[in-house]
Every structure is written in C-alpha cells, then in structure tokens.
C-alpha positions in Angstrom: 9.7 -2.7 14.9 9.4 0.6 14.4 6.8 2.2 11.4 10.4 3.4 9.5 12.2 -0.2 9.3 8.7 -1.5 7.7 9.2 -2.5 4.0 6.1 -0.6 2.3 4.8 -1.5 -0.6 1.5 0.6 -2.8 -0.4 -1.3 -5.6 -1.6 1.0 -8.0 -2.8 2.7 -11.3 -3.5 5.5 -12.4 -7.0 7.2 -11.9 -7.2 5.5 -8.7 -8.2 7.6 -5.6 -7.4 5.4 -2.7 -3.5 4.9 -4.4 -3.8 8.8 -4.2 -4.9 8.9 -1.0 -2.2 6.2 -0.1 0.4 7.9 -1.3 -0.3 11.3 0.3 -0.9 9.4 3.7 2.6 7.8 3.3 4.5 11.2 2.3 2.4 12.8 5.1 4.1 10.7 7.5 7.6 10.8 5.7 7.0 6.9 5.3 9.4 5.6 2.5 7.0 3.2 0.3 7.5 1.2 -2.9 5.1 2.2 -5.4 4.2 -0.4 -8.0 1.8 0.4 -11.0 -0.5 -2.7 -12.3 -1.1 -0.6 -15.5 2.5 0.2 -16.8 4.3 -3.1 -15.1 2.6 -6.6 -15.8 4.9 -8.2 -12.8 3.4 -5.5 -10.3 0.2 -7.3 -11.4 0.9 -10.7 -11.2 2.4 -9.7 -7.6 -0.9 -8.5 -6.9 -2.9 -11.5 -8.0 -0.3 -13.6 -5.8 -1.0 -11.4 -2.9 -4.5 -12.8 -3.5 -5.8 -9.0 -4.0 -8.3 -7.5 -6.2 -8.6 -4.1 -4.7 -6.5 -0.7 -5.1 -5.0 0.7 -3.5 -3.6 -2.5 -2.2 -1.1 -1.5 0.5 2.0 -4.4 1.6 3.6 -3.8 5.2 6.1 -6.4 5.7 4.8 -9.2 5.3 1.1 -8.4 6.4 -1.5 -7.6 2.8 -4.4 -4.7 3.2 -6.3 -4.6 0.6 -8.1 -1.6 0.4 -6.2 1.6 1.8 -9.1 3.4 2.8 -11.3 0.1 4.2 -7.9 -0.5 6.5 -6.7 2.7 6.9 -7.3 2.0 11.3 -5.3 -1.3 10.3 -2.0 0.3 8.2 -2.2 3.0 11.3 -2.0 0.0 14.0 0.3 -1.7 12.3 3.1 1.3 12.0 2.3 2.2 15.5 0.4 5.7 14.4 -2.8 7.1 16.5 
C-alpha cells in the first residue's frame, strides 16, 4: 500500500513537542493526517485509552498503534515505506 492511501491519525494536545514534531514530519512529507486533540475532545481521549496508549504524540497508521512519535519515528518511516 503505498505511504499516501494510509489512514493517519495524530494524538495530541497542546504544549506537546513530539505532536509538534509529528505534525511537521507529516506536512514535510505532504502526508495527509487526522489530528485529534485529547485536551479540547474527550472522544479523542477515550480513543486513546482504547488504543491502549498513554503517550503523545501517539501516531495511528492504519490499523498499526505507535506510541511515542519520536521513540518510533524508524517504525512510522518503515511502515510508509520512507528511508
């Protein structure tokens, strides 16, 4: 599948500098990505909790969970096919 079909989905809040650093890693790429704030939406949380993940920025590819965007970022690169 290639990295552009990929459903992506970012766990954040605000403050947080592995979301930004998500974020600017996705845009860099022109990676479209669903950005979901813990703080301002209480579903986005419980989403989170589901995923079984206590760590932002949590990062969703498909169906595959990393939490942790900087501790997977060789991972999320694998995973859309990126060196």
């Amino acid at each position: 599948m290639v990295a552009q079909d990929l459903k992506i989905t970012i766990y954040t809040q605000p403050g947080c500098g592995d979301c930004r650093r998500a974020k600017m890693f996705f845009e860099h790429c022109r990676l479209a990505y669903t950005e979901k704030n813990i703080q301002a939406d209480p579903q986005a949380l419980a989403e989170l909790e589901k995923l079984g993940s206590q760590t932002l920025a949590t990062v969703v590819i498909g169906d595959e969970v990393f939490p942790g965007f900087m501790n997977n970022l060789y991972k999320i690169k694998d995973k859309l096919g990126l060196e």
